[in-house]
PyMOL Python script that loads the backbone (N, CA, C, O; Angstrom):
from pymol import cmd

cmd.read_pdbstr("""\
ATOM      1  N   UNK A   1      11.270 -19.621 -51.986  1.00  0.00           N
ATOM      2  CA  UNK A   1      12.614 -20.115 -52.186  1.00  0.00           C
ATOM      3  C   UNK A   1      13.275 -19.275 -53.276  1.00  0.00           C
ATOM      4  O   UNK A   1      12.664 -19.027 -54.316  1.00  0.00           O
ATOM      5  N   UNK A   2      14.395 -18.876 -53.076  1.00  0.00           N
ATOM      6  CA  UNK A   2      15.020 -18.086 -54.123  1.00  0.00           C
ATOM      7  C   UNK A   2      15.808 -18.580 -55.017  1.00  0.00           C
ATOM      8  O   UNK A   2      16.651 -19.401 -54.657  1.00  0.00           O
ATOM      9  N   UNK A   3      15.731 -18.272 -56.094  1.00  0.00           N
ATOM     10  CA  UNK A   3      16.543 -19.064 -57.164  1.00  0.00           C
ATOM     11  C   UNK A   3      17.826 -19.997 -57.171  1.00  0.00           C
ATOM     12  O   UNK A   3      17.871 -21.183 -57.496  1.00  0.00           O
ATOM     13  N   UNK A   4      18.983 -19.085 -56.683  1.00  0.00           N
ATOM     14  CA  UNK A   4      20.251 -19.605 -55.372  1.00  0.00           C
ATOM     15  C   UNK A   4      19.885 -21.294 -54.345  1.00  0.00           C
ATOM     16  O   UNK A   4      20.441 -22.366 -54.108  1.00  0.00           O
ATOM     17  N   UNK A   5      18.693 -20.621 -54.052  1.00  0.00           N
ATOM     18  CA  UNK A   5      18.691 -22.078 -53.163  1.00  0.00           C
ATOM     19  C   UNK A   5      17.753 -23.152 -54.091  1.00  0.00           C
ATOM     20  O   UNK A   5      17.951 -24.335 -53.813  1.00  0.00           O
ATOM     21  N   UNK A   6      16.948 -22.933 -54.953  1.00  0.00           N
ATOM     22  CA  UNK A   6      16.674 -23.980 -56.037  1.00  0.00           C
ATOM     23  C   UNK A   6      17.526 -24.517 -56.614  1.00  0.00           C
ATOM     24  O   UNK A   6      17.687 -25.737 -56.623  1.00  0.00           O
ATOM     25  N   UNK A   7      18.209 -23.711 -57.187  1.00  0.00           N
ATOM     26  CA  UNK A   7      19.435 -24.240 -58.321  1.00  0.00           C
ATOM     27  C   UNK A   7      20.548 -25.119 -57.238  1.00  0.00           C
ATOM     28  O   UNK A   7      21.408 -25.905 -57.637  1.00  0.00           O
ATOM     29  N   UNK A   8      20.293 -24.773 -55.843  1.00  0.00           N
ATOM     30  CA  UNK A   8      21.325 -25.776 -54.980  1.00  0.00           C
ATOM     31  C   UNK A   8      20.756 -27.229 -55.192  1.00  0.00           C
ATOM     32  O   UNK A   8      21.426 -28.230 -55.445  1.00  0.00           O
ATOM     33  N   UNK A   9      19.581 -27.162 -55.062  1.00  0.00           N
ATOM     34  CA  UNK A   9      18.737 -28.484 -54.982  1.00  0.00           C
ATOM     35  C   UNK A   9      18.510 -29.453 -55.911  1.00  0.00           C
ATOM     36  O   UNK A   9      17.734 -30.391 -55.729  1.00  0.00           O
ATOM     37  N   UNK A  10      19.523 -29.165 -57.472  1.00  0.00           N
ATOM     38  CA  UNK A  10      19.206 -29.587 -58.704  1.00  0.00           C
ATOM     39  C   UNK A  10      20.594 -30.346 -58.841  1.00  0.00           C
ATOM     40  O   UNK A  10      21.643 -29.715 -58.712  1.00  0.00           O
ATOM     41  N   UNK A  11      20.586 -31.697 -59.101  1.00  0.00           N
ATOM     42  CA  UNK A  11      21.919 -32.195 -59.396  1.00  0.00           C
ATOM     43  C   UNK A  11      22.065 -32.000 -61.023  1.00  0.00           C
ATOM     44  O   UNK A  11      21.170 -32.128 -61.858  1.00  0.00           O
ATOM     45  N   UNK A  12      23.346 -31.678 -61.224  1.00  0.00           N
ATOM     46  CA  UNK A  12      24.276 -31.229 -62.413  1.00  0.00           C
ATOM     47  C   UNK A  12      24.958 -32.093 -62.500  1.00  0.00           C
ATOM     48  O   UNK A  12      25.528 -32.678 -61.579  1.00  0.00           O
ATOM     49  N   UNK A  13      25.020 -32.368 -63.929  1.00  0.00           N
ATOM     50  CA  UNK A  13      26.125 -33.437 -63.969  1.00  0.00           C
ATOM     51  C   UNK A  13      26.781 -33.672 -65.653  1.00  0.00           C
ATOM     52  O   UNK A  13      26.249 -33.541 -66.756  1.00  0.00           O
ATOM     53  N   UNK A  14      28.199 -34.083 -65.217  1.00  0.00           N
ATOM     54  CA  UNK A  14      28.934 -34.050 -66.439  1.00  0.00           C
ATOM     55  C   UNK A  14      29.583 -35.165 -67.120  1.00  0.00           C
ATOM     56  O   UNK A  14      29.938 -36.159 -66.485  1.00  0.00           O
ATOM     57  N   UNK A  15      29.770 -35.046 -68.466  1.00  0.00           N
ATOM     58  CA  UNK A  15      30.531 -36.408 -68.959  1.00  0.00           C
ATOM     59  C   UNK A  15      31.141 -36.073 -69.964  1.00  0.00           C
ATOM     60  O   UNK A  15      30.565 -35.736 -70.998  1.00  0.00           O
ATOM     61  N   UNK A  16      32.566 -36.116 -69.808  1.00  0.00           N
ATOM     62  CA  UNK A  16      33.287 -35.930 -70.637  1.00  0.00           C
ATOM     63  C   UNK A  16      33.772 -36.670 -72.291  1.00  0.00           C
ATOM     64  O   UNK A  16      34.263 -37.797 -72.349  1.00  0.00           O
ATOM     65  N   UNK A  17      33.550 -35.893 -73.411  1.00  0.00           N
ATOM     66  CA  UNK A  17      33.652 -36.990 -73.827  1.00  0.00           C
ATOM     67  C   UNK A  17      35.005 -36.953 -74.968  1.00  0.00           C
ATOM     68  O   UNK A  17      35.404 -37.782 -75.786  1.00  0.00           O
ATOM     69  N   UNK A  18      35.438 -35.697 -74.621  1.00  0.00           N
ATOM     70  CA  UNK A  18      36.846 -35.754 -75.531  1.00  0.00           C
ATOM     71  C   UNK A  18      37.630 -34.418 -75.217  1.00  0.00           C
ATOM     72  O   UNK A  18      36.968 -33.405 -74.993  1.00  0.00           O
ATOM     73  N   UNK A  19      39.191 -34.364 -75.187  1.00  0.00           N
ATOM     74  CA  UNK A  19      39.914 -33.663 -74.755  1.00  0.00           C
ATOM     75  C   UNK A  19      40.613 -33.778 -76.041  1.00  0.00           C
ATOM     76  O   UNK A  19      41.148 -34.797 -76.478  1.00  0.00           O
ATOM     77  N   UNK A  20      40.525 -32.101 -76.855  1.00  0.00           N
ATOM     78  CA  UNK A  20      41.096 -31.909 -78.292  1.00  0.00           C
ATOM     79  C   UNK A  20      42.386 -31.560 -78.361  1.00  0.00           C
ATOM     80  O   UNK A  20      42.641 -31.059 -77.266  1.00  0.00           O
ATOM     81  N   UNK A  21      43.540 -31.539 -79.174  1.00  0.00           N
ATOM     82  CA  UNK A  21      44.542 -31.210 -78.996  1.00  0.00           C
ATOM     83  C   UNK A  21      44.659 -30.090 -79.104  1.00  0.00           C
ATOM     84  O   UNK A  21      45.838 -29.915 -78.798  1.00  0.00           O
ATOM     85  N   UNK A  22      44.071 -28.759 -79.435  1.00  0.00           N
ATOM     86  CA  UNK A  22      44.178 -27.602 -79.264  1.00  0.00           C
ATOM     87  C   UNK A  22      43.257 -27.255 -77.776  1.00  0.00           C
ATOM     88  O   UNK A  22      42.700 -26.158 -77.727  1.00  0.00           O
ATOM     89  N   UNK A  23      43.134 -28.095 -76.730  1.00  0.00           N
ATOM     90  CA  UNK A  23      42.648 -27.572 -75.511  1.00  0.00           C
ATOM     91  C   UNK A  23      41.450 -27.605 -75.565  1.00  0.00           C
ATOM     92  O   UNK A  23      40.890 -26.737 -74.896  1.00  0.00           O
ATOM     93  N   UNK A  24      40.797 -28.311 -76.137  1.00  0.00           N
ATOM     94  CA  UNK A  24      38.879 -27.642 -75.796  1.00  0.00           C
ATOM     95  C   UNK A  24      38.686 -28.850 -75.278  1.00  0.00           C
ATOM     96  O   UNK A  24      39.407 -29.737 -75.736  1.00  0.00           O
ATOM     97  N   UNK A  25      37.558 -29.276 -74.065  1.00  0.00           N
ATOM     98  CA  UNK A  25      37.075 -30.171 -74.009  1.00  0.00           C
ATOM     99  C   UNK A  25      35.478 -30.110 -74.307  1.00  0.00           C
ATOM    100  O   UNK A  25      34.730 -29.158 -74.086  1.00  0.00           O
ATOM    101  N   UNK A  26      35.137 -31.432 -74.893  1.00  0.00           N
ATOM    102  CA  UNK A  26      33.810 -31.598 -75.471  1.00  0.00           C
ATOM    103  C   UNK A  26      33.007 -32.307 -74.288  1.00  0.00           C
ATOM    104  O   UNK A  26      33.656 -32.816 -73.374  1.00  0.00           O
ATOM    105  N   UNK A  27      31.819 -32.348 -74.281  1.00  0.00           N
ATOM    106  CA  UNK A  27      31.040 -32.690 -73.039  1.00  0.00           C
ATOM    107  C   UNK A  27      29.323 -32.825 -73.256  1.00  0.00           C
ATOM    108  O   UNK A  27      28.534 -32.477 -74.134  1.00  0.00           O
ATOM    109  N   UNK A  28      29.217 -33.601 -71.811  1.00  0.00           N
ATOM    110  CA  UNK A  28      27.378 -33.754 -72.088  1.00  0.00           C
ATOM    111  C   UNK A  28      27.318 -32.805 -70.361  1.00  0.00           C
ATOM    112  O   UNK A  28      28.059 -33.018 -69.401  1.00  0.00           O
ATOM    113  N   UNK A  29      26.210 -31.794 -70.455  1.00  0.00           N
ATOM    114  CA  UNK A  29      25.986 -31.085 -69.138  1.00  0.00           C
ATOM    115  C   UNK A  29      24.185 -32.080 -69.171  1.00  0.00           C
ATOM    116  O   UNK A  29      23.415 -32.528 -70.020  1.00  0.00           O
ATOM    117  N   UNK A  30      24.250 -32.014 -68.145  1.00  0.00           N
ATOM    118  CA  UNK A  30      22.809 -32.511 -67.606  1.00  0.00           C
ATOM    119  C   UNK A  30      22.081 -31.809 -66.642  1.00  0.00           C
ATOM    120  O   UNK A  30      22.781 -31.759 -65.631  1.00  0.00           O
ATOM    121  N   UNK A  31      21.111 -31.295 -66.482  1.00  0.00           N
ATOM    122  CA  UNK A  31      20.111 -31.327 -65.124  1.00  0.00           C
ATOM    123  C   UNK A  31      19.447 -31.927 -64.964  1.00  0.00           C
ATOM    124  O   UNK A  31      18.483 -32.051 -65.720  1.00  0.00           O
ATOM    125  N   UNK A  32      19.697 -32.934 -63.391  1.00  0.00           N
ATOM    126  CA  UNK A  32      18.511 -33.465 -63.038  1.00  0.00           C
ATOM    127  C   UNK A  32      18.743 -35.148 -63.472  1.00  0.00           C
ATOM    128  O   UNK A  32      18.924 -36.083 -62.691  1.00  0.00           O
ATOM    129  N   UNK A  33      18.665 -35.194 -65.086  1.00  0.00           N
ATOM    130  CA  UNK A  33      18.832 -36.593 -65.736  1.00  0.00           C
ATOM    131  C   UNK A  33      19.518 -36.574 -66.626  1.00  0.00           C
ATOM    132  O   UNK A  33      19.535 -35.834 -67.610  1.00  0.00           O
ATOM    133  N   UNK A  34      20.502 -37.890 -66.159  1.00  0.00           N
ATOM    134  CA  UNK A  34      21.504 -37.430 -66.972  1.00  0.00           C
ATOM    135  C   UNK A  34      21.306 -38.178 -68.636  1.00  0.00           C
ATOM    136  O   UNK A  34      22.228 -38.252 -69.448  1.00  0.00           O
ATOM    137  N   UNK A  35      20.062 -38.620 -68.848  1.00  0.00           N
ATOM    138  CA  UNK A  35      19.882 -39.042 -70.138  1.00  0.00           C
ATOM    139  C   UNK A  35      19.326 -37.710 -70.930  1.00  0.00           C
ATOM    140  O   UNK A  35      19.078 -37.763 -72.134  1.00  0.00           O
ATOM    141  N   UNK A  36      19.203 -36.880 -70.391  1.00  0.00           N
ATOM    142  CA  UNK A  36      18.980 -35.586 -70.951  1.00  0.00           C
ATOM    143  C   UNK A  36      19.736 -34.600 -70.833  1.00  0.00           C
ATOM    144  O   UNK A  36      19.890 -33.990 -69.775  1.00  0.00           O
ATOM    145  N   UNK A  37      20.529 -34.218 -72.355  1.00  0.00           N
ATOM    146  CA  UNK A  37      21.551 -33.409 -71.795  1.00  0.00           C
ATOM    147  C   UNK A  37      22.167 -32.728 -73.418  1.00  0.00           C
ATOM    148  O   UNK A  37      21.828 -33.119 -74.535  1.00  0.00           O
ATOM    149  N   UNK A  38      23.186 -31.577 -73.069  1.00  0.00           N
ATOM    150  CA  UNK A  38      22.851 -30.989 -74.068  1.00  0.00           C
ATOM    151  C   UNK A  38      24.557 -31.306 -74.110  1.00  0.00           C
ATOM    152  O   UNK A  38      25.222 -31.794 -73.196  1.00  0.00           O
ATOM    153  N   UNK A  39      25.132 -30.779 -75.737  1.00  0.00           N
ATOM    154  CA  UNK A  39      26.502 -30.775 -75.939  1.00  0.00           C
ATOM    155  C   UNK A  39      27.333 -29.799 -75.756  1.00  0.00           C
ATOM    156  O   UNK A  39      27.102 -28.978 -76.644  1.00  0.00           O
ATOM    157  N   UNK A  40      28.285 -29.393 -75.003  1.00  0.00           N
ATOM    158  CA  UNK A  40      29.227 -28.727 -75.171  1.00  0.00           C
ATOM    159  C   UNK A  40      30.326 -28.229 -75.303  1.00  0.00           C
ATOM    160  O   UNK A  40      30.937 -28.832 -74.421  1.00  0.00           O
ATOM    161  N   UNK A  41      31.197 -27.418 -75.861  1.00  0.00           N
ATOM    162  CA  UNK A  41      32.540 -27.232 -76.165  1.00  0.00           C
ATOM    163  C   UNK A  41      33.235 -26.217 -75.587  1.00  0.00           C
ATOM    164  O   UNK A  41      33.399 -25.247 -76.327  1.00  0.00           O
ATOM    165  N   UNK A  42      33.685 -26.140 -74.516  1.00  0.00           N
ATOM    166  CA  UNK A  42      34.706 -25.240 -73.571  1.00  0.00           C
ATOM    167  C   UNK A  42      36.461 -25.366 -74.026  1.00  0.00           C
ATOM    168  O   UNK A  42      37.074 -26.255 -74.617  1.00  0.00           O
ATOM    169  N   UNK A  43      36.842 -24.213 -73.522  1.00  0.00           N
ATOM    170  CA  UNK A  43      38.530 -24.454 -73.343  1.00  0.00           C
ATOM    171  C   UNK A  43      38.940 -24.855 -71.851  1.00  0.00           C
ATOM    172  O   UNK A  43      38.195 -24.558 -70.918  1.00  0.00           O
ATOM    173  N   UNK A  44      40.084 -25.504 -71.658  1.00  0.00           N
ATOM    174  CA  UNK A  44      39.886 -26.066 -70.579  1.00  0.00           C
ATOM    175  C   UNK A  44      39.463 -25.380 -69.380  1.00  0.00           C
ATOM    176  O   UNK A  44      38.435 -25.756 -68.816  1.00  0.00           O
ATOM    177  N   UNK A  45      40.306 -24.182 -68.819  1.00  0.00           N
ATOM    178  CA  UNK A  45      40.130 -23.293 -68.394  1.00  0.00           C
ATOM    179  C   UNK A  45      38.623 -22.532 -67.901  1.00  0.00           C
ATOM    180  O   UNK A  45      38.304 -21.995 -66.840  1.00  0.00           O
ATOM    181  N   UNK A  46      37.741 -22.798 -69.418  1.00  0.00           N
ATOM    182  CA  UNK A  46      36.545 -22.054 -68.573  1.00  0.00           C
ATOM    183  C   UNK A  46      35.503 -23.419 -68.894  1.00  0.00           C
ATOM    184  O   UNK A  46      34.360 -23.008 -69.094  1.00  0.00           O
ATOM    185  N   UNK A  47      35.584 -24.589 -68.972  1.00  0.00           N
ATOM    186  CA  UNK A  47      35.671 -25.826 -68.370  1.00  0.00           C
ATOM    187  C   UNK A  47      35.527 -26.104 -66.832  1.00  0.00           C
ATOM    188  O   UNK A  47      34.502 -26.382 -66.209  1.00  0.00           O
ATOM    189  N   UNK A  48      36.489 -25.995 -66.491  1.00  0.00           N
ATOM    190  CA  UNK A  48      36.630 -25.923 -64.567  1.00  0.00           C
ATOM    191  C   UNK A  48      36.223 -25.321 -64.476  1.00  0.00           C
ATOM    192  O   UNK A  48      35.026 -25.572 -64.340  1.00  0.00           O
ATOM    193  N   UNK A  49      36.628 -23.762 -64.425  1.00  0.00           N
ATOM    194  CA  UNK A  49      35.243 -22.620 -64.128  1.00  0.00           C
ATOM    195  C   UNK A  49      33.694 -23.158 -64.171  1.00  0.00           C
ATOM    196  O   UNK A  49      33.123 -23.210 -63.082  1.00  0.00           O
ATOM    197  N   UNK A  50      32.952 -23.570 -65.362  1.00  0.00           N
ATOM    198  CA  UNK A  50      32.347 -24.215 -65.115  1.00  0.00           C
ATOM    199  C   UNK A  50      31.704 -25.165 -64.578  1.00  0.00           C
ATOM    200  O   UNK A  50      30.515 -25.028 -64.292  1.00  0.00           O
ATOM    201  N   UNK A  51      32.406 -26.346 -64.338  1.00  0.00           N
ATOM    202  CA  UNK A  51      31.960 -27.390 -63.181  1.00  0.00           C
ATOM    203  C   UNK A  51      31.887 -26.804 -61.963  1.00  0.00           C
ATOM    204  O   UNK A  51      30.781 -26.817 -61.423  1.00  0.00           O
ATOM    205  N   UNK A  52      32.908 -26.228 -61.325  1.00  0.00           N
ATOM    206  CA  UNK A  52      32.944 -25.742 -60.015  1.00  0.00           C
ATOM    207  C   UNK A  52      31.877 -24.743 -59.942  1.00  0.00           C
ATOM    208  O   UNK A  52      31.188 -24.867 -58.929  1.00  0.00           O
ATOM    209  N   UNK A  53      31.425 -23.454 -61.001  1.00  0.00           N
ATOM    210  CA  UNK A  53      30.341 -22.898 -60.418  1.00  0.00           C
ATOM    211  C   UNK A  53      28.715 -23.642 -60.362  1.00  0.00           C
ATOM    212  O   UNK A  53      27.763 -23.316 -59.653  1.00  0.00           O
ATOM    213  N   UNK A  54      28.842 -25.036 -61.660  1.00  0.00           N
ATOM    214  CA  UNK A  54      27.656 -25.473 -61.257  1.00  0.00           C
ATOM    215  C   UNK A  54      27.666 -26.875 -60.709  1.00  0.00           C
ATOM    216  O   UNK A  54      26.922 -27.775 -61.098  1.00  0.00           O
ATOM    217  N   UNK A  55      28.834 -27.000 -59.506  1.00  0.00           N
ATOM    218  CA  UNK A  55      29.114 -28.185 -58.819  1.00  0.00           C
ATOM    219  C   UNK A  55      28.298 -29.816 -59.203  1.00  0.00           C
ATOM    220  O   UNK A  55      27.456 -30.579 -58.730  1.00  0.00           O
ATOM    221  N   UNK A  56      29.187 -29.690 -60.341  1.00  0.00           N
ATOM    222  CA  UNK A  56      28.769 -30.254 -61.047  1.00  0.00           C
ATOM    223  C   UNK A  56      28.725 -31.817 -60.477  1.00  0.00           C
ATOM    224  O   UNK A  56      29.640 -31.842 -59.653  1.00  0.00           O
ATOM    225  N   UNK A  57      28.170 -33.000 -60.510  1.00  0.00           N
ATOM    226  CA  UNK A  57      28.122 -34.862 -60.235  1.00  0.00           C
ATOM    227  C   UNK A  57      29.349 -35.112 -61.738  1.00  0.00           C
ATOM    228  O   UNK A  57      29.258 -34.175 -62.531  1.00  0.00           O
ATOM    229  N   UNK A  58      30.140 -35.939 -62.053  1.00  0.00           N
ATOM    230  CA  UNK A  58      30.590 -36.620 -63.024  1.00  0.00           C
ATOM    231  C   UNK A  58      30.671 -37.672 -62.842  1.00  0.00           C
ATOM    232  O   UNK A  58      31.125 -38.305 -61.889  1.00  0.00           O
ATOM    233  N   UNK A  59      29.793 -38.247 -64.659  1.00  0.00           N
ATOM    234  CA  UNK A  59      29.355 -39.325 -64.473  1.00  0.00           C
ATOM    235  C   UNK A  59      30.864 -40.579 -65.018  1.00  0.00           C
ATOM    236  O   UNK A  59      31.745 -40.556 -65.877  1.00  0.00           O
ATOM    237  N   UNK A  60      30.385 -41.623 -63.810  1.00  0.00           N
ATOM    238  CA  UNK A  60      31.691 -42.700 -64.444  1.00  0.00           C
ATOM    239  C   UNK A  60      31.525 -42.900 -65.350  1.00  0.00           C
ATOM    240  O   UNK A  60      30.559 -42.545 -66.024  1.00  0.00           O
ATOM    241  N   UNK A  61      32.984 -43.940 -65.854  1.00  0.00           N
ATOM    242  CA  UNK A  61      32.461 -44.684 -67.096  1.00  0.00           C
ATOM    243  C   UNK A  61      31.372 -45.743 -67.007  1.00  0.00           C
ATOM    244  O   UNK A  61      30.937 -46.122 -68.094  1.00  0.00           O
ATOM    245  N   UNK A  62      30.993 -46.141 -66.211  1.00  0.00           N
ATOM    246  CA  UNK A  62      29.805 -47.386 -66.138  1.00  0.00           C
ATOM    247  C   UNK A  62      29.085 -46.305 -66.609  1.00  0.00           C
ATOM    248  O   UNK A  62      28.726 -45.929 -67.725  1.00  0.00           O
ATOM    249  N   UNK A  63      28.987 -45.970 -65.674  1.00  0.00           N
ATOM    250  CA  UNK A  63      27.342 -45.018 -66.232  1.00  0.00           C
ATOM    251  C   UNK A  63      27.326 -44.819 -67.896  1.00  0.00           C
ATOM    252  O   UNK A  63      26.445 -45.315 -68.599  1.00  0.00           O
ATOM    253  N   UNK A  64      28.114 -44.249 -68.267  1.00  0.00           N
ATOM    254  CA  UNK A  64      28.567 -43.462 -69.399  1.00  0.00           C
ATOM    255  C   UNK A  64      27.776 -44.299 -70.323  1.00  0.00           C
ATOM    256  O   UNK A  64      26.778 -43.976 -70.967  1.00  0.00           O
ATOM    257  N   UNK A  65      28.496 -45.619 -70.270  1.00  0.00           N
ATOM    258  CA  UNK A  65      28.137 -47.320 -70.845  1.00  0.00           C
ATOM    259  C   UNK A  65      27.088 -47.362 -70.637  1.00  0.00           C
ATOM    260  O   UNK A  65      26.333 -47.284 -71.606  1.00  0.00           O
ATOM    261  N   UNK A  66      26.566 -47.490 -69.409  1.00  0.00           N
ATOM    262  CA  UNK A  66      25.017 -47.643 -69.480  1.00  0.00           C
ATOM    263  C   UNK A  66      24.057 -46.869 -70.264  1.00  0.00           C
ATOM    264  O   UNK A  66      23.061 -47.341 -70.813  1.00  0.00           O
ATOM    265  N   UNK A  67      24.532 -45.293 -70.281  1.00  0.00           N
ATOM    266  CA  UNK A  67      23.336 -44.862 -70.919  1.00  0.00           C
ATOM    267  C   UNK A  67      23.764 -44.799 -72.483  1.00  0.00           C
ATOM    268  O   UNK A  67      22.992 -44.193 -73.225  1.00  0.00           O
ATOM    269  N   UNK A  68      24.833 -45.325 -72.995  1.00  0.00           N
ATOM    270  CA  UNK A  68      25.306 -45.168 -74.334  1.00  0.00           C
ATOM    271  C   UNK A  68      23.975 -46.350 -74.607  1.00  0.00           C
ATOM    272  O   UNK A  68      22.981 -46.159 -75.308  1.00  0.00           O
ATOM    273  N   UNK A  69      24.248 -47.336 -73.982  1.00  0.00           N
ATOM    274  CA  UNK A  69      23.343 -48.982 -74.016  1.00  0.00           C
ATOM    275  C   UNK A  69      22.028 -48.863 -74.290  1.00  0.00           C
ATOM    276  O   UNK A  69      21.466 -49.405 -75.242  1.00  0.00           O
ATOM    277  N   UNK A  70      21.319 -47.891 -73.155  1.00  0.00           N
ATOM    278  CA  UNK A  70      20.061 -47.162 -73.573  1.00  0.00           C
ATOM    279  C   UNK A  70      19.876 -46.655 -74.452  1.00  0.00           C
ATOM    280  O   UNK A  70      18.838 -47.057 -74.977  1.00  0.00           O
ATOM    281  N   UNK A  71      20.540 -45.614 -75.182  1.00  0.00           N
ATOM    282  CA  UNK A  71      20.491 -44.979 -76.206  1.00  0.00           C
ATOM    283  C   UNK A  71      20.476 -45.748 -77.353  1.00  0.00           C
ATOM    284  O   UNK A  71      19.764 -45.425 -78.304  1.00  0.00           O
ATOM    285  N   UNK A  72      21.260 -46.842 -77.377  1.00  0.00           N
ATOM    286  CA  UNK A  72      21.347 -47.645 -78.660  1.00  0.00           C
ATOM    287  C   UNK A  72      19.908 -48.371 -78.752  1.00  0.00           C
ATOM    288  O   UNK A  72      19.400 -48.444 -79.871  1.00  0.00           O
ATOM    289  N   UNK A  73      19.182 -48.941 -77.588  1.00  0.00           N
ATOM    290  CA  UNK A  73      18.201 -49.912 -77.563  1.00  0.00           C
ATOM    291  C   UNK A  73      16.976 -48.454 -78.375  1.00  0.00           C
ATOM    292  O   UNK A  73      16.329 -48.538 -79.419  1.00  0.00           O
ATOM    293  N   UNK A  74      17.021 -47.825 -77.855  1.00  0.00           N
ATOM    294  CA  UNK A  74      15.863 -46.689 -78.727  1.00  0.00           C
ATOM    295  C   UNK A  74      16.253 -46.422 -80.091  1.00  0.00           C
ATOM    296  O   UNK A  74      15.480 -46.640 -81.024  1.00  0.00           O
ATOM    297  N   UNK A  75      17.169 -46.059 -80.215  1.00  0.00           N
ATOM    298  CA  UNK A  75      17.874 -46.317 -81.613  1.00  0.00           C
ATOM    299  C   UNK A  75      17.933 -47.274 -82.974  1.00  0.00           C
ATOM    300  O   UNK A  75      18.097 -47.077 -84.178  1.00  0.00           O
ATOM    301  N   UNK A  76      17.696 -48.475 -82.068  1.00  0.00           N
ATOM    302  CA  UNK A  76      17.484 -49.659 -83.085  1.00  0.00           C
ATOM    303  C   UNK A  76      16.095 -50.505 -83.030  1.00  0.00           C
ATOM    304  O   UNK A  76      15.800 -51.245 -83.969  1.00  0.00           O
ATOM    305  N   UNK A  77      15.238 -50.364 -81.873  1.00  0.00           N
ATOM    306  CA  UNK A  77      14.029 -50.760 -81.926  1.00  0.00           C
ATOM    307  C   UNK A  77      13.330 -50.303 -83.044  1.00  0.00           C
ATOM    308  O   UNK A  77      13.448 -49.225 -83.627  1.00  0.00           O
ATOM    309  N   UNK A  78      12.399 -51.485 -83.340  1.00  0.00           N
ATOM    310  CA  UNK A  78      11.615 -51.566 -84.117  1.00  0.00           C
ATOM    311  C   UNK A  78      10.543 -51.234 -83.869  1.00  0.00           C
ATOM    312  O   UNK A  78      10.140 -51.598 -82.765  1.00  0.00           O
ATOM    313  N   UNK A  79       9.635 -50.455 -84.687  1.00  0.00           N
ATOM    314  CA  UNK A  79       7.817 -49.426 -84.280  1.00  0.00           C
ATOM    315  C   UNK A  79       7.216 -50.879 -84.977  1.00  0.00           C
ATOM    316  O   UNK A  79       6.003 -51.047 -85.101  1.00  0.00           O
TER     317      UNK A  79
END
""", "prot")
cmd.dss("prot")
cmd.show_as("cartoon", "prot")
cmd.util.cbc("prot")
cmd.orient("prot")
């Protein structure tokens, strides 16, 4: 299988999480899961560029909520 058709097989996915007034939008990119995911800062412009070359899933706001929810429960549990 060639790389091209792996990387087809991998869902991508995005969540926006702020649109700055000088144009950048801030974001979570994911592969695969979207509780794993890294931060990033684009201008809008190469933003879209982006989603569209890595056809990207965007996640709703439920979701968004949900995994904020998760995140908090690891966050505040007690060892």
């Amino acid at each position: 299988m060639s790389a091209n058709q792996n990387s087809a097989l991998t869902k991508k996915y995005i969540r926006v999480r702020n649109r700055t007034a000088k144009g950048f939008v801030e974001f979570d990119f994911s592969i695969d899961d979207p509780e794993l995911y890294v931060e990033l800062i684009l201008p809008e412009t190469a933003f879209k560029e982006f989603c569209e070359h890595n056809a990207v899933e965007w996640l709703s706001p439920e979701e968004g909520k949900r995994l904020d929810a998760d995140r908090k429960k690891w966050r505040t549990s007690v060892s």
